[in-house]
C-alpha positions, 0 to 999 in steps of 0.5 A: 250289261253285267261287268264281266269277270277276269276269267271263266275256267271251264270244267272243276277238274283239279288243274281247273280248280288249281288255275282258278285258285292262283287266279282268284288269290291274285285278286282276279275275279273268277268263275268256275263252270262244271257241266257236272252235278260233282265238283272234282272231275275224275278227282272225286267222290261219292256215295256208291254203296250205303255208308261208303265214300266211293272215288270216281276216278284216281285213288292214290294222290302222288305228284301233288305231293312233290310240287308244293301246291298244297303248301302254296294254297294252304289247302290244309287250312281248307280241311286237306289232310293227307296220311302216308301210303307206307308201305307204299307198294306191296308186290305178292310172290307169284302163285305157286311160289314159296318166296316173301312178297316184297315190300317196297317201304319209305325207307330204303332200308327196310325195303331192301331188306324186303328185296333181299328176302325175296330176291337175293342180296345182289338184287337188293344192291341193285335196287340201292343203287337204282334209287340213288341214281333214279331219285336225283333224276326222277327229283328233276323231272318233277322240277320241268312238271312245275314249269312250261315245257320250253327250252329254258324251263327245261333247261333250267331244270335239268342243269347240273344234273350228274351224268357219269357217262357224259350228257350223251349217256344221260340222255340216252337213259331218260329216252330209253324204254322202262324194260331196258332201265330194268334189264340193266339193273335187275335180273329177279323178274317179279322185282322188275315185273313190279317195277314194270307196273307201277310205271306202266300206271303212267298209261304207256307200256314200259317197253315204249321209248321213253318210259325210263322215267315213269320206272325211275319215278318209284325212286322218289317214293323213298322222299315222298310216298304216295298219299291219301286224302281222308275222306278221299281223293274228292278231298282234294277238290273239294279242299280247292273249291273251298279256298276258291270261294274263300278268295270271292271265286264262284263255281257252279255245276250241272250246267255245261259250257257249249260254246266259247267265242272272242267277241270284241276284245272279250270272251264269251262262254255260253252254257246249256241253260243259255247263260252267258258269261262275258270275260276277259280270258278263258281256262279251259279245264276239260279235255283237249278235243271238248275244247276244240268242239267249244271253240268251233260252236263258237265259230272258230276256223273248223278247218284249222280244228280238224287239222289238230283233232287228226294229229291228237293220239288219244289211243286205244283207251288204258283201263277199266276199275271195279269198285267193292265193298267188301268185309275185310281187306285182302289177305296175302299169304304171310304178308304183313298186314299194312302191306295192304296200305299202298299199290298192290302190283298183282303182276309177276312178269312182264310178259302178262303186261305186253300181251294186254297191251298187244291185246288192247291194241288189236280191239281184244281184251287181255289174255290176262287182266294185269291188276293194281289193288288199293284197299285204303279202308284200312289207312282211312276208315272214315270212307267205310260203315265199322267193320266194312271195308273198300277194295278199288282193282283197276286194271290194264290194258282195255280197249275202248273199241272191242273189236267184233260186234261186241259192246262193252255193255255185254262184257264188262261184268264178265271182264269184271270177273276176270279182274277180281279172280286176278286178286282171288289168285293171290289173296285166295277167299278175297271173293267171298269177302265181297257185298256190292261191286260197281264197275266202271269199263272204258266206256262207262269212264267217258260217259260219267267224267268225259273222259274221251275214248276212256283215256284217263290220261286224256291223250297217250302218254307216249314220247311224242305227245309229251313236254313240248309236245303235248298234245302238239307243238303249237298248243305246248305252251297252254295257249291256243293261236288265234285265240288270244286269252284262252288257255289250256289245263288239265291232263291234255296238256304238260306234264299229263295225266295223274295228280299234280295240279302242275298245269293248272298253277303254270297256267294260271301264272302265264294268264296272270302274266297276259292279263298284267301286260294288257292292264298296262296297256290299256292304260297307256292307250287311254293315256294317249287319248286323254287331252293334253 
């Protein structure tokens, strides 16, 4: 029987990619097994139109940058390379109106300038004050992202942190909703509405208890702001694939896990082309709930494996994007032209962003598409042919069931419509502009990444499927009872959803932990049974 390796890691998602990284740095043996032919899960890209590297899913790479991953594995040595989204965010005025877009900068001076142009001087205030109170905060929650959600690594995390009104305030802050942070601190709406959807990227809407964080996290955008891979967001993935290998870590794609199964002491991973892989722990990258069917082909108790598919909320589904080239980028009215070098917040008020919520969830689509523009062709040129450009609009909220006897096959053209009118309303001739379009609906999302129900980020990003309840209580900790050497990553688990990597480094330290104590331990077992 061929010697098994240290560890299989299923799916080539960056949190898989991540853990396997740590896991063969510390000398383990490693094998990565991708059931796509593209290493990158929905941190990827490809050829979509001629001469454009086209993403398949994320575009702007945010966390990552606050944890010191990239740092830690010396992805720059590996052909990473980032450029700063600055401005990192543009919101244009509303339609109609003769008030400056504003222009949220790295400096916090330039972008309260910015504010107070649009919004007045005490709103500009405001804002200062907001990313001083917000930015500390927002600093922390990155801090518990890096670690196991538990009592000590929270704790830890959030010690010391100043709380003028006492503890008791504090914590009723970080579990209040993103529109009642807003309403304290703001009255110009288009500045909260901004602010409402650039937390709202998060997944939940910014009315749910909770959500204050994913508002406040824009403070952190002054320290660190978003960045962008050159070549694209499969930069990244490809920069840890490439220092995988370099440890002696394998990977291979186009050949899909069916079953993992505990057999003697080891695991068994088991794939389509009927390969089968022996080793001693299993990461397991893909979503929860494709884990748990892996699990169960491999005779796992399905009773306990129903109990905790009911429990996990993926939702209603979040969103659907539409991929263009097009011959320039778009063009806001009076707004400076880098403006369109980070997030571009097409929404003016918060009540566009509920009513497509309250639509999503009752199986309809939006009254109006709430719509994030990037157009990093102008940052990066490197992804478009000279003289072309690349335009992403993703768009809010969708659901993954329509209701009705309609499919997604017959309407996401027409919903892809809406969504480019959205950005022809405040850049007026941007349609003309465009040569190729690819859309990806909800549906289309799962199909092409696995993403289950079109949930990017897995499963809600609601209050009570996170920290150390993602996605339940006795699957918190990155390891799955009654399957001793199988641990969890990716979105499923803490901290969610974006570009982190968080969960792939924490799982990988808490495996390399098991596997450390179990090396101990058979060694004194085989001490107890050697002749004296």
């Amino acid at each position: 029987m061929k010697a098994p390796v240290d560890v299989v890691v299923v799916g080539s998602g960056h949190n898989a990619l991540v853990a396997a990284c740590y896991l063969a740095s510390a000398g383990r043996s490693v094998e990565v097994l991708e059931r796509d032919t593209v290493v990158g899960g929905a941190v990827s890209t490809v050829d979509r139109f001629p001469g454009h590297r086209v993403d398949r899913g994320s575009s702007a790479h945010i966390m990552i940058r606050h944890t010191g991953i990239v740092e830690e594995l010396d992805l720059a040595a590996h052909g990473l390379r980032y450029l700063d989204c600055d401005p990192w965010a543009f919101a244009p005025p509303p339609p109609g109106s003769d008030r400056p877009g504003i222009v949220f900068r790295r400096s916090l001076d330039a972008t309260c300038r910015s504010i107070e142009a649009a919004c007045g001087a005490r709103e500009a205030e405001s804002y200062r004050r907001f990313v001083e109170v917000w930015g500390p905060r927002s600093a922390r929650v990155m801090r518990a992202f890096s670690g196991p959600p538990n009592g000590p690594s929270l704790v830890t995390s959030f010690w010391g942190l100043d709380a003028e009104g006492g503890g008791s305030d504090l914590s009723r802050q970080f579990l209040s909703s993103g529109d009642a942070i807003l309403d304290e601190y703001f009255d110009d709406e288009p500045l909260r509405a901004a602010l409402a959807w650039f937390g709202a990227q998060s997944g939940p809407p910014m009315s749910e208890p909770g959500t204050a964080p994913m508002v406040g996290f824009a403070a952190l955008m002054h320290t660190t702001p978003p960045g962008r891979a050159v070549g694209g967001s499969g930069a990244l993935t490809a920069a840890l694939a490439r220092r995988l290998e370099s440890d002696g870590g394998r990977l291979s794609t186009g050949d899909a896990v069916v079953s993992i199964r505990r057999s003697g002491g080891h695991w068994l991973s088991r794939t389509e082309t009927g390969r089968e892989i022996t080793s001693r722990a299993v990461v397991a990258g893909c979503h929860v709930l494709t884990t748990l069917d892996l699990l169960e082909r491999g005779g796992f108790d399905a009773g306990v494996l129903t109990k905790w598919r009911r429990r996990i909320r993926v939702g209603p589904g979040i969103g659907m994007v539409v991929r263009l080239a097009t011959t320039r980028l778009p063009q806001y009215p009076s707004a400076d032209p880098a403006a369109t070098n980070g997030l571009q917040l097409l929404v003016s008020d918060r009540s566009q962003l509920r009513r497509a919520h309250g639509a999503a969830l009752a199986g309809e689509l939006p009254p109006r598409p709430a719509v994030l523009g990037m157009s990093f062709s102008g940052l990066d040129p490197t992804i478009s042919p000279p003289g072309e450009h690349q335009v992403t609009l993703w768009s809010q909220w969708h659901p993954y069931r329509l209701g009705g006897d309609r499919s997604w096959a017959d309407v996401a053209e027409s919903e892809a419509d809406r969504i480019v009118g959205e950005m022809e309303t405040f850049a007026p001739g941007f349609t003309e502009t465009i040569t190729a379009r690819h859309v990806q609906s909800p549906r289309d999302l799962e199909e092409e990444m696995g993403l289950i129900g079109g949930n990017v980020m897995h499963v809600e990003m609601s209050l009570d499927q996170m920290m150390m309840w993602r996605p339940l209580p006795e699957l918190s900790g990155y390891r799955v009872p009654g399957a001793d050497g199988l641990y969890l990553t990716g979105a499923s688990t803490h901290p969610g959803g974006g570009v982190s990597g968080s969960s792939g480094r924490t799982a990988a330290r808490i495996a390399m932990g098991d596997l450390r104590t179990d090396s101990v331990r058979n060694l004194l077992k085989r001490g107890k049974r050697s002749p004296r």
